[in-house]
C-alpha positions as CSV (number, residue, x, y, z in Angstrom):
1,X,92.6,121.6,114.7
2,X,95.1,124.3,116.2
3,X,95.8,124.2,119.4
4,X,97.4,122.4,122.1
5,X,95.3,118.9,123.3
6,X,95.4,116.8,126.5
7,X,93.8,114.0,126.2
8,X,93.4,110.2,126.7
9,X,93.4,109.0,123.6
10,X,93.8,110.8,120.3
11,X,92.9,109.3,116.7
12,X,93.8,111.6,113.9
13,X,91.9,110.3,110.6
14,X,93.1,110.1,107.4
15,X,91.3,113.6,106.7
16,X,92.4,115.4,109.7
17,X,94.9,117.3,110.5
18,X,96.4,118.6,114.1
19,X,98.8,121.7,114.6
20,X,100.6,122.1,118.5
21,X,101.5,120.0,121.4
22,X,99.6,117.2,122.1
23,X,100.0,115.1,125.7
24,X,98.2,111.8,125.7
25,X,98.4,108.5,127.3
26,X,97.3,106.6,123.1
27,X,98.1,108.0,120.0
28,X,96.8,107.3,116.8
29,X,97.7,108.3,113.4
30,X,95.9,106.9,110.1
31,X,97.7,107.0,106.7
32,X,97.0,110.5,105.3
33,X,96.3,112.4,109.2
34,X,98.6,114.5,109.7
35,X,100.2,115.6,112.8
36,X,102.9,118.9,112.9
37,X,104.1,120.3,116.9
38,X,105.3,118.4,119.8
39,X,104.1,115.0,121.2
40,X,104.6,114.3,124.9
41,X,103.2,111.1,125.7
42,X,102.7,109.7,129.9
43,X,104.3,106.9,130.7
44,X,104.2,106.2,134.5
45,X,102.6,108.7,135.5
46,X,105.4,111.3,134.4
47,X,105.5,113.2,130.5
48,X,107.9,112.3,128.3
49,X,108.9,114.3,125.0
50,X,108.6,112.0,121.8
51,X,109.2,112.9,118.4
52,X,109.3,116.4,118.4
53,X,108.8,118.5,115.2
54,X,109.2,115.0,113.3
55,X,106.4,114.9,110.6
56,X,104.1,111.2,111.6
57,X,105.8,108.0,110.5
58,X,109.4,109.0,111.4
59,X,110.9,108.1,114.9
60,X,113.9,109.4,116.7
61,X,116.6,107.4,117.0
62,X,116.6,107.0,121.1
63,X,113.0,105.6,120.8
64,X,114.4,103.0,118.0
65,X,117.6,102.0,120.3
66,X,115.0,101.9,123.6
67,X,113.1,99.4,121.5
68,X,116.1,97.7,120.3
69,X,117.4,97.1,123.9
70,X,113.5,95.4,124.8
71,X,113.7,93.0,122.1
């Protein structure tokens, strides 16, 4: 898929692929999907950027100290 998706929920299989921004409330990502743009995500009713141009599996660094600070 190419494009840009607003959605719910999203669940990228392990044969499928997505190209452009994505905004969703769930995302899913199984081994082999793959996922290349710009992932905004809802949190409280307001859009935050996440990960952005990071292929799936990595994480930004703020998102690992944010969950650092929970534990």
């Amino acid at each position: 898929m190419d494009g840009n998706i607003d959605c719910q929920r999203l669940e990228i299989v392990a044969s499928g692929h997505v190209n452009g921004e994505l905004i969703t409330d769930d995302l899913v990502i199984e081994s082999g999907g793959r996922f290349i743009g710009q992932s905004k995500i809802r949190n409280d009713n307001t859009v935050q950027l996440i990960g952005a141009g990071k292929k799936s599996g990595e994480r930004d660094a703020d998102a690992k100290d944010e969950q650092a600070d929970r534990a």
